[in-house]
Structures are given as C-alpha cells and as structure tokens.
N, C-alpha and C positions, 0 to 999 in steps of 0.2 A: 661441512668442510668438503670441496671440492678433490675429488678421487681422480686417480690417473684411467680408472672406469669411466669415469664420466667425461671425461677427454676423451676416449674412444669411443664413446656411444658419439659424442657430438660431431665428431671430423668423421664415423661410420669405415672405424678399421680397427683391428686388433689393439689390444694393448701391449704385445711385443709391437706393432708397428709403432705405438705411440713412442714405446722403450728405444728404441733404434734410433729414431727423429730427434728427443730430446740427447740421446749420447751423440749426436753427428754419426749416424751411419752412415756408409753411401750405400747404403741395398735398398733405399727408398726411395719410389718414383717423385721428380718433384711436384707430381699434383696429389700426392697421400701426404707429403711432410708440408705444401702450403693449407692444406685440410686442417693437419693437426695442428700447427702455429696456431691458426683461426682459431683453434678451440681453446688453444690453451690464453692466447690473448682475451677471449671471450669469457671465457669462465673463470679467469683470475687464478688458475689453477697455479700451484709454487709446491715443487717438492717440501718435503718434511725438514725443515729451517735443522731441528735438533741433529737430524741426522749428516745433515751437510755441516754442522761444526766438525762433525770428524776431523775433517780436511785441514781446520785450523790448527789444532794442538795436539802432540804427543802427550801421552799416559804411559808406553813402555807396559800396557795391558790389553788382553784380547780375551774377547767375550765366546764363549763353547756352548752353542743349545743344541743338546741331543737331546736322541726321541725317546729314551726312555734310560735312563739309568739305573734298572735292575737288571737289564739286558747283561751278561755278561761280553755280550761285544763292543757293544757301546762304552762300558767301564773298563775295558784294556783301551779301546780307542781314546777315550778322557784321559787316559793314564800314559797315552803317548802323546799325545797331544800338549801337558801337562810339561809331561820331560822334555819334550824338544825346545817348548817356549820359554822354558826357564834355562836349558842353556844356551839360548840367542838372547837372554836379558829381557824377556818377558812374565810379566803373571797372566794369567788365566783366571775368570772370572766364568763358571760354571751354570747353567740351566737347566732344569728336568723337562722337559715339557713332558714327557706321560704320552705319548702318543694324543695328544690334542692340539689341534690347532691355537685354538684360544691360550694355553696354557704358554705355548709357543710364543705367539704373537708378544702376551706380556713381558716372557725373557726378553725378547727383541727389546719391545721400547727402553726397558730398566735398560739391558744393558747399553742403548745407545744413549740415553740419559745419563746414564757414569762416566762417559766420553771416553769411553774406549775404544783404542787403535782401530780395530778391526772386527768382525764377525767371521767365526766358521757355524753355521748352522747344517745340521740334517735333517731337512722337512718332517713335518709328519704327513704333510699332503700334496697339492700342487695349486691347492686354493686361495692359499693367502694372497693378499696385494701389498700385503706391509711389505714383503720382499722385494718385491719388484719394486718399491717406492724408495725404499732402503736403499735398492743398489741404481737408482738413475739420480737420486739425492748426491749419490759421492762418496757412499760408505764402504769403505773396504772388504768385502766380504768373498767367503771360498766356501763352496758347498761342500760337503765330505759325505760320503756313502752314499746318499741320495741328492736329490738335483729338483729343482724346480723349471718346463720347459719355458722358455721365452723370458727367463731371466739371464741376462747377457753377464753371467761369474763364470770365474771358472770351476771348476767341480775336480773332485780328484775321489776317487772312487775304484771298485776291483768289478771285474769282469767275468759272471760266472759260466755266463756261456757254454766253453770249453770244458768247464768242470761239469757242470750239467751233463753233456752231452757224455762226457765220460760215465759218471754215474749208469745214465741210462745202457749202455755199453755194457757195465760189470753187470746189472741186475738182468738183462742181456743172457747175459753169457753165462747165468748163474740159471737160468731156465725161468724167469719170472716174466710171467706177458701181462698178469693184472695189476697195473701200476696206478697208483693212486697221490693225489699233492693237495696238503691244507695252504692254502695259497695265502698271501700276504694281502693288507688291505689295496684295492687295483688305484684306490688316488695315488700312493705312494709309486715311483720310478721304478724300489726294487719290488713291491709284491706284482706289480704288471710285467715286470721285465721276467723275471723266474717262472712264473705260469709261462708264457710266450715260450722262454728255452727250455720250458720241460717239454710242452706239447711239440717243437719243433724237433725236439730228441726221439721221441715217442712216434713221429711219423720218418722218422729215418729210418725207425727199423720196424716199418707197415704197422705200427701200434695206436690203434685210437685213442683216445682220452677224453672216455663217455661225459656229460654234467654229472651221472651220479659220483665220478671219480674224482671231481673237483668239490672240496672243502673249502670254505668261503673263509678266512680265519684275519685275525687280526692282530700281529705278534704278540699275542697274550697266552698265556700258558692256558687259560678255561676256554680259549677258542680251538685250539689245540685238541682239548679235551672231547669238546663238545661234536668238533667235525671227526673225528675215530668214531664216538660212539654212532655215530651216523655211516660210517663205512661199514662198520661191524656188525650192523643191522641189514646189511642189503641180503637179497639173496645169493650171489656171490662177492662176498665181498674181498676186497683187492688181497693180492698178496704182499704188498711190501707198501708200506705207506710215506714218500717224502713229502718233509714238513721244511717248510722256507724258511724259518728261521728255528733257532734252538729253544728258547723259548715254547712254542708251539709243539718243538718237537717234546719236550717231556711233559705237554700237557696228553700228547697222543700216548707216550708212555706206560702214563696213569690210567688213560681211560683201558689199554690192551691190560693190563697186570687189571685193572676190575672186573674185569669179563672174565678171568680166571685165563687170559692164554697168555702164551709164553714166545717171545722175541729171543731168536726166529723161527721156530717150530711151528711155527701156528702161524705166525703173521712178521713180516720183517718192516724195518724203520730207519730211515736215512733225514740226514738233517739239512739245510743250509745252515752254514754258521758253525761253526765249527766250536767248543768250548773246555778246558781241561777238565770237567768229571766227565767231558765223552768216557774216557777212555778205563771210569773206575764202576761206569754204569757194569750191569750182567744182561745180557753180552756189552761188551764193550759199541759204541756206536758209529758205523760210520759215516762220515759227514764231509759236508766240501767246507775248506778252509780257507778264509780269505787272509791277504796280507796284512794283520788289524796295525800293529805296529808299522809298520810301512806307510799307511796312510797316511795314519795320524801324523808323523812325521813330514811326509812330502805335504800336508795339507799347511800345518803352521809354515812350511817355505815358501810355499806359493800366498799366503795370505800376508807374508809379512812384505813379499816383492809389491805387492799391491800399494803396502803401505809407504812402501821407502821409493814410488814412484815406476816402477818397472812393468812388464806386461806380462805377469805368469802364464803357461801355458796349463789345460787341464789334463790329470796326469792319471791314465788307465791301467791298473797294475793286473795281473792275472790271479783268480782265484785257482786253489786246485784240490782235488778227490784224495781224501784220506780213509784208506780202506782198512777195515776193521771185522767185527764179527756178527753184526747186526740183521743182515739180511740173507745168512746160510752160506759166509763163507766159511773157507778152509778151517775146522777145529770146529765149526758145530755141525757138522754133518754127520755126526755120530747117535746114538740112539736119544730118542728124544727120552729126555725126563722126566718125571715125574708131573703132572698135571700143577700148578699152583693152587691153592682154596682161595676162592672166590670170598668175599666180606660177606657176613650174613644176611645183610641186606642189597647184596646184589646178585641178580640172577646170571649164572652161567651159561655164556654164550654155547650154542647146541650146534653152530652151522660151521665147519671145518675151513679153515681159513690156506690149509696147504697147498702149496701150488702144485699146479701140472705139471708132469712128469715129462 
C-alpha cells in the first residue's frame, strides 16, 4: 500500500512538503507541488478512505491516546479531558499506548475505525506516519502535551521554559553548581525540549552540563532508577539530580534511599511534572507544575472547533516552579539525621554527595 513516504521519495521532497500540497498550502513552490501531484497521480497514492469518513458522520465521541496511563499526569489529563467532553455532550473513548509507538498506532486505527468525531493524541514519538496520514485524510485531530513536527494540527501544550530556568535560579541561589537531568526519551518534543531548557539555564549562570551529567531515561520509573545509580557512581557525583518527568523522578528516589543517602543531605532531587504524593514524600519534593487541567480542557475546545468546522488556534499555557524541601531549602538546613540502613544486599555508597560550600 502506497505511503505518503513514498510520494516524497518519488516527487524528492519532505513529507511535510508532500502534507502542505495535498492541504492546499500556498508555502509551496509551484514546481515542489507539480512534483508531488506527479507522484501522487503516479503511484495511485489516496489518503486512508477510513479515516476521511470522519468527515461524513457525527458519533458525539472523541478518541484520547496518551502515552502512558500510570503517569499520574497523564491520568489527571484523561480525567480533564473526560469532564470537559462530557459537559460539551461528548464521550471519550480512551488508549494506553505504553510509551510505544506501535501500541499507539493501533489505538489510532481502532479508534478511527469506531468513527469517532475527533482524535486528541500525545505522541510517544515523532515517527509515526499513521499521523500525518490521519491528519491530510481529514481527521480532526489536536495534539496535547506533546506534538509531532510537520504534522499541520494544532497542539495545545505548557511551556516549561520559564520554569526551568527558574529551578536552575533557586538551585542557584541555594549554592548547588553540580547539576545533573535524567532526560526524557530525545524522539519525543518534550524529553528534547527539557534537556535543551535545562542546558540553556545552566549556561545562563556559566554552568556546564558535562555527558556524564546527562541520564538518558525513558519516563519509566527503572529508567529513573538506573540513570541515579549511574550519577552516584561517578567520582563526583552531582549534587541535586532533575528528572523530567515524575515518574523517573521516584525511580531516582529509590535508587538515592539504596545507596543508603538521604535527600537532601547528601544529594538533592527536583522533578518535571508535578504530582500530589510530591508533597507527602520525606522531604517533600520540589517540582515544576504544569497547568494538567487547563490542557486538558482547552485541548477538547480546540479539537471540537476542528470538528464543528472552525480554525482552532494552538494554545501555550505556562508551566511554573513549586518549591518545597527537596534540594536544601528552608527547614532542612538543620543538622543532618541520622544516616538511613542501606538493604543488605546493597552496598553503601562511600563518596560524599554534599555540595560546595
């Protein structure tokens, strides 16, 4: 079966160029869009039939593939997502994808096989082509937290930037220069985008951000785990570890409480992602919190304008720094406690994780 790939290998231009041409953009030169016509005359190429019924019938149902629904961001974002579209007179028809593409792909097809309104998906990567085939077919769709580039939706998403840059600030200002980040997977929007505003926070205030400072991590709480015990092994290892999502962040948690040290006497911990047992952990943790409810709300607005014919715009909401007690502020600067026991089968970390004075 003829792919929207194979229309850009044959006319020898991107597949957003190919995407533009078939929506009628005008950013195409007319000798790129009479290339692709060619091709697509030539190769018999035809959008996804299934997906272009959309267009025919209401269902008064819209289809939800997030990337992982043990996330707890993800499942307050389902959960507003949920309430918004059930009181505009919609149901919601939910997907796990697991952080897998393939897992993904299949919610797509089912859900556009049940002939539902609309699609809100949040990648798990930036590889699929079922998306971008999905949205030049006809099919209503609104990216939410994450975004795929050169697919022409609109995306409604938060902006942690700012928060970022503030984090880097209080850890800053708190005396910490050896900063460390389990970074998110780099196909997804937000683990490339979070690396990027940490490293550009860190050189604001003349701080490098060596490879060994960088944890390669995949919002999975054992990837989490896995990139600590890798920090906690260097010979200085960082003083304050953020982790890009929450998830990862109590997988790093676990691996500092194995080692036998103690957050943040020994080692401090900042999240992206914000989650309510932050604040029942010991020490409590501080984290950048995104608008989850906010989203999910403006996301079913803009995907239902889609539906009811209108031109949504996409809609950037700001994330922002919730400070707590996690990395040596105020109320744990007092004498450090008592050492934790290490499990008997783990050996107690020997190299001092406290920061410069």
């Amino acid at each position: 079966m003829t792919s929207i790939k194979d229309v850009a290998a044959a006319a020898g231009v991107s597949v957003a160029t190919v995407s533009r041409v078939l929506n009628s953009h005008p950013s195409v030169s007319p000798a790129a869009r009479a290339r692709v016509l060619g091709a697509v005359e030539s190769l018999g190429y035809r959008p996804n039939a299934v997906a272009r019924s959309l267009r025919t019938a209401q269902t008064r149902t819209l289809g939800l593939v997030i990337s992982d629904v043990l996330n707890p961001y993800f499942t307050e974002l389902a959960r507003s997502v949920e309430e918004e579209a059930r009181a505009l007179g919609y149901s919601v028809i939910i997907g796990n994808a697991d952080e897998q593409p393939d897992i993904q792909d299949h919610h797509v097809r089912t859900l556009v096989d049940r002939r539902i309104d609309g699609l809100l998906v949040s990648p798990t990567d930036g590889g699929s082509p079922l998306m971008l085939e999905a949205a030049i077919a006809g099919t209503p769709m609104v990216f939410v937290d994450r975004w795929i580039p050169g697919v022409d939706v609109p995306v409604v998403r938060s902006d942690g930037r700012a928060a970022v840059r503030d984090l880097v600030a209080h850890l800053h200002a708190l005396g910490h220069r050896r900063l460390a980040i389990i970074a998110g997977p780099a196909a997804t929007t937000t683990g490339s985008e979070r690396v990027e505003a940490f490293r550009e926070a860190l050189a604001a205030f003349g701080i490098a951000l060596p490879d060994a400072y960088i944890g390669q991590g995949d919002f999975q709480a054992d990837s989490g785990r896995r990139a600590t015990e890798r920090f906690l092994a260097l010979a200085e290892p960082p003083e304050v570890v953020f982790a890009a999502d929450n998830l990862m962040a109590l997988g790093a948690l676990d691996a500092i409480r194995a080692a036998g040290l103690r957050v943040p006497y020994d080692i401090g911990l900042a999240a992206f992602d914000d989650i309510p047992w932050f604040v029942h952990t010991d020490p409590p943790v501080t984290a950048i919190a995104q608008p989850t409810k906010e989203l999910g709300r403006a996301a079913v607005r803009a995907l239902i304008d889609r539906i009811e014919g209108r031109t949504p715009q996409s809609v950037t909401l700001p994330a922002r720094l919730v400070v707590r007690r996690s990395c040596g502020e105020a109320g744990t600067s007092e004498a450090r406690p008592p050492a934790a026991t290490a499990p008997a089968d783990t050996p107690t970390a020997t190299t001092s994780t406290r920061r410069n004075p």
